[in-house]
NUDOVEX-464738 format. One record per residue (C-alpha): x, y, z; residue in one letter. Coordinates in nm, 3 decimals. Layout:
<site <X, Y, Z>, "A">,
...
//
This chain:
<site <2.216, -1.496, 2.216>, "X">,
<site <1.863, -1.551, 2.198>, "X">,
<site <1.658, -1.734, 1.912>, "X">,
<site <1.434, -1.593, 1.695>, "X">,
<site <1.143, -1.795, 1.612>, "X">,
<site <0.832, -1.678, 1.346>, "X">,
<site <0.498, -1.787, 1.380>, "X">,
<site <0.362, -1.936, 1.045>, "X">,
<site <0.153, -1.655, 0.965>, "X">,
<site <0.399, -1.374, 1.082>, "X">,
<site <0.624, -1.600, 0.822>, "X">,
<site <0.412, -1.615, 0.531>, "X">,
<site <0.361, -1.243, 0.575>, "X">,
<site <0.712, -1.152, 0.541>, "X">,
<site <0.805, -1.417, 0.241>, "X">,
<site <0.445, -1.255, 0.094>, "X">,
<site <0.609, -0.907, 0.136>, "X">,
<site <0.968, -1.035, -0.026>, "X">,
<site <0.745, -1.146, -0.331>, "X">,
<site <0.560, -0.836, -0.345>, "X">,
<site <0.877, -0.637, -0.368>, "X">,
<site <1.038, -0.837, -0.580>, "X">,
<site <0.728, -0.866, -0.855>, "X">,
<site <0.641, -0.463, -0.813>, "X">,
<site <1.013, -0.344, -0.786>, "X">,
<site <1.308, -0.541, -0.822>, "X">,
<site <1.550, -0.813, -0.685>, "X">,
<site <1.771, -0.575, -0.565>, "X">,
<site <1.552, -0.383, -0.361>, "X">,
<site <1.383, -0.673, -0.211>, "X">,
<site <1.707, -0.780, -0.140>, "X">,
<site <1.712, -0.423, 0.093>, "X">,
<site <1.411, -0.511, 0.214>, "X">,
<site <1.543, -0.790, 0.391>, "X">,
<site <1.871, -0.652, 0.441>, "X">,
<site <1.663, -0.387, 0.670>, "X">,
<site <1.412, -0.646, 0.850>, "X">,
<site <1.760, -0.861, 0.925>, "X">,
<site <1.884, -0.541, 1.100>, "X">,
<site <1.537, -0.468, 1.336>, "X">,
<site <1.572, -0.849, 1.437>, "X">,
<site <1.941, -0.789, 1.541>, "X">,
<site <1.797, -0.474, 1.736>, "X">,
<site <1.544, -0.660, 1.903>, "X">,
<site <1.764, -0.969, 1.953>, "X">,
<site <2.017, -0.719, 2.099>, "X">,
<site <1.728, -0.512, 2.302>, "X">,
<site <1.430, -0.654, 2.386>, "X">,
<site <1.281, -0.380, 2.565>, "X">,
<site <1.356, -0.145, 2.272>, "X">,
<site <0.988, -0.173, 2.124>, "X">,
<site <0.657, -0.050, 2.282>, "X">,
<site <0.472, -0.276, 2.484>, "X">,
<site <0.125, -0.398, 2.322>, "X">,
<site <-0.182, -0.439, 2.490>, "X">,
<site <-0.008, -0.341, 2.814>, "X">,
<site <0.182, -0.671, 2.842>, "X">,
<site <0.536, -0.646, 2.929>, "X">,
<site <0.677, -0.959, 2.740>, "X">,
<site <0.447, -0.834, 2.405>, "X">,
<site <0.612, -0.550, 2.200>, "X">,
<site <0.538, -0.389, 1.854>, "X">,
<site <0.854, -0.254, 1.694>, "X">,
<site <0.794, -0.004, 1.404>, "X">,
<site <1.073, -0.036, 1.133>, "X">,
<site <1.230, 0.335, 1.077>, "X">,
<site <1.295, 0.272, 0.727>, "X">,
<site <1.004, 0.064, 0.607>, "X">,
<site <0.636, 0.065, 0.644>, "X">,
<site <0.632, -0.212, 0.876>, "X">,
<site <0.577, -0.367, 1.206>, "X">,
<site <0.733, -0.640, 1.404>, "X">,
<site <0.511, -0.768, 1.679>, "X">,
<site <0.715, -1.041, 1.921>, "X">,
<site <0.670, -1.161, 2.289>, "X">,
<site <0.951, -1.262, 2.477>, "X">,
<site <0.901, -1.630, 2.558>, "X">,
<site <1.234, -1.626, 2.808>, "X">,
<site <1.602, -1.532, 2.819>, "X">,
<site <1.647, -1.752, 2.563>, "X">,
<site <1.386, -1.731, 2.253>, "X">,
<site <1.160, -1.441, 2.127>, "X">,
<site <0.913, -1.528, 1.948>, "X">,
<site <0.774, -1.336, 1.636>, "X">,
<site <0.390, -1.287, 1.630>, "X">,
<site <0.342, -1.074, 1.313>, "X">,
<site <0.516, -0.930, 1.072>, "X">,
<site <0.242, -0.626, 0.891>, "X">,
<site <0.280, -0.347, 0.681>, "X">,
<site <0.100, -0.062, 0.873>, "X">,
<site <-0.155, -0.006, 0.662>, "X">,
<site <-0.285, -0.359, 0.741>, "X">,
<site <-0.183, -0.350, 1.126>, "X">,
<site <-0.440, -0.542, 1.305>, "X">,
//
């Protein structure tokens, strides 16, 4: 199974996002809200390939969360870590 490492800034983006949902909704939802990032890790843990490529570079995906506003950016370092590059609502996709 591979690893799943965050950047610091893809990091601080999703613990910024947990705090937004719990201080504008509730515990319970931000609790979701993890729940469903947890589930697009597993996904991309299970499939690497499953996202779209960005920038035309294999290893570098973007994979859009179905049930959230959001977007996982990662680059597959090797067959044994992927690394996560950004973690952004869409509205503030770079």
């Amino acid at each position: 199974m591979q690893k799943i490492t965050w950047t610091l800034e893809a990091l601080n983006d999703f613990e910024d996002s947990i705090d937004w949902y719990i201080q504008n909704a509730n515990e319970v939802i931000a609790g979701n809200f993890i729940d469903v990032v947890t589930a697009a890790l597993d996904t991309i843990r299970d499939n690497n390939y499953i996202a779209r490529m960005a920038n035309e570079i294999p290893e570098l995906r973007e994979y859009i969360i179905q049930q959230l506003p959001f977007v996982i950016s990662y680059w597959i370092k090797d067959q044994t870590e992927i690394i996560i590059t950004s973690f952004l609502h869409q509205k503030k996709k770079k």
